[in-house]
MIVEXGU-722410 format. One record per residue (C-alpha): residue number from 1; residue in one letter; x, y, z. Coordinates in nm, 3 decimals, always signed. Layout:
! residues N
ATOM, NUM, A, X, Y, Z
...
This chain:
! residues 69
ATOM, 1, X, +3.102, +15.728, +10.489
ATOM, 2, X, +3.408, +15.795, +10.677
ATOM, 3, X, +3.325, +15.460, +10.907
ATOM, 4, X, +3.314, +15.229, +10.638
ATOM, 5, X, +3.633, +15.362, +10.430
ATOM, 6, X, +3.839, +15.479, +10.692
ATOM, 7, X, +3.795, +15.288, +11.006
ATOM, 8, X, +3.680, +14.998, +10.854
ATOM, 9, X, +3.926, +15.010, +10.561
ATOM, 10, X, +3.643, +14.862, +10.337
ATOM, 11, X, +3.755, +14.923, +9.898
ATOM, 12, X, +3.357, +14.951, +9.821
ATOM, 13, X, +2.994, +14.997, +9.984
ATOM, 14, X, +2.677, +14.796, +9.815
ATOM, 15, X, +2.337, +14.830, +9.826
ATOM, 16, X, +2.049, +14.655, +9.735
ATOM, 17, X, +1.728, +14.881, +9.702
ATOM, 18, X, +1.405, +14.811, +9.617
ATOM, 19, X, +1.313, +14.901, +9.262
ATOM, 20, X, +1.023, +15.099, +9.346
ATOM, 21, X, +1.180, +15.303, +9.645
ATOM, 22, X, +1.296, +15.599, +9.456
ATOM, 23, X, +1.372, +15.797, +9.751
ATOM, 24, X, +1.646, +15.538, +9.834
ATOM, 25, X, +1.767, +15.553, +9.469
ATOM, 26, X, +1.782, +15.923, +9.448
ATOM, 27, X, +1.977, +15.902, +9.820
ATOM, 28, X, +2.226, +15.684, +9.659
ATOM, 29, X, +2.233, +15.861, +9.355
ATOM, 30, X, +2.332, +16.203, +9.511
ATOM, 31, X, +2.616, +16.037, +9.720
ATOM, 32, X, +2.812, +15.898, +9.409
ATOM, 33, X, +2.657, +15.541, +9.431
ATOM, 34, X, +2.633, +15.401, +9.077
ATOM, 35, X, +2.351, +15.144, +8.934
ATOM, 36, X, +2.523, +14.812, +8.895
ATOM, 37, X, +2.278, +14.599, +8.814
ATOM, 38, X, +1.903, +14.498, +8.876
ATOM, 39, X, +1.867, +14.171, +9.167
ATOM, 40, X, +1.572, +13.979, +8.982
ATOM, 41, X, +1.260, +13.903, +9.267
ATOM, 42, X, +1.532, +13.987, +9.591
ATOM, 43, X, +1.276, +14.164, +9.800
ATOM, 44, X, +0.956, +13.890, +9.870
ATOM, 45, X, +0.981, +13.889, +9.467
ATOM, 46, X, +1.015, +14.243, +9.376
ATOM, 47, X, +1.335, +14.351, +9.201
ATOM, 48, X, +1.596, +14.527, +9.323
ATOM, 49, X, +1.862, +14.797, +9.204
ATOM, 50, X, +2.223, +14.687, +9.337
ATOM, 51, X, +2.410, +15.011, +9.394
ATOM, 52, X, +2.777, +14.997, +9.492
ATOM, 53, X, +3.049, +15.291, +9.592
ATOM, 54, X, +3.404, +15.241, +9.532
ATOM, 55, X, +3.664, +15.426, +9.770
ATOM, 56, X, +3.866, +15.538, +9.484
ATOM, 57, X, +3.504, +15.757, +9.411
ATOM, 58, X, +3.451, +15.858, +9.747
ATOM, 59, X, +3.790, +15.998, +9.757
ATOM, 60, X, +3.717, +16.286, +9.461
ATOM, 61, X, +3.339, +16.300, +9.652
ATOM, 62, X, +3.265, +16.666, +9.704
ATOM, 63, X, +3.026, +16.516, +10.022
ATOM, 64, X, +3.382, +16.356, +10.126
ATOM, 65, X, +3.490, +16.663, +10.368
ATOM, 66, X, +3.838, +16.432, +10.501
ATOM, 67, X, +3.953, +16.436, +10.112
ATOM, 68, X, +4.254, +16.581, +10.069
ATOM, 69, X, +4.244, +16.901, +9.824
């Protein structure tokens, strides 16, 4: 995540996952992503779970190892 936040200088990450992929969701999930909302028929009509990952929550991230301690 360091490209995104750091080089990039981006203030959040989304993600749109399909809702039956719960291998993506648990990947998410276990890197501080938070459910945001559900996308209504995104994917060729199936739902999908927006994620999204503010900075300010990557920063405390134990899976952040450039935080500052």
């Amino acid at each position: 995540m360091r490209y995104p936040f750091i080089d990039l200088g981006c203030k959040r990450i989304s993600a749109a996952i399909p809702k039956k992929n719960r291998r993506a969701q648990e990947f998410h999930w276990r890197f501080g992503f938070k459910h945001e909302g559900t996308l209504r028929r995104y994917f060729d009509g199936q739902d999908a779970m927006l994620f999204g990952l503010l900075k300010s929550d990557w920063d405390k991230s134990p899976f952040n190892i450039h935080r500052s301690t």
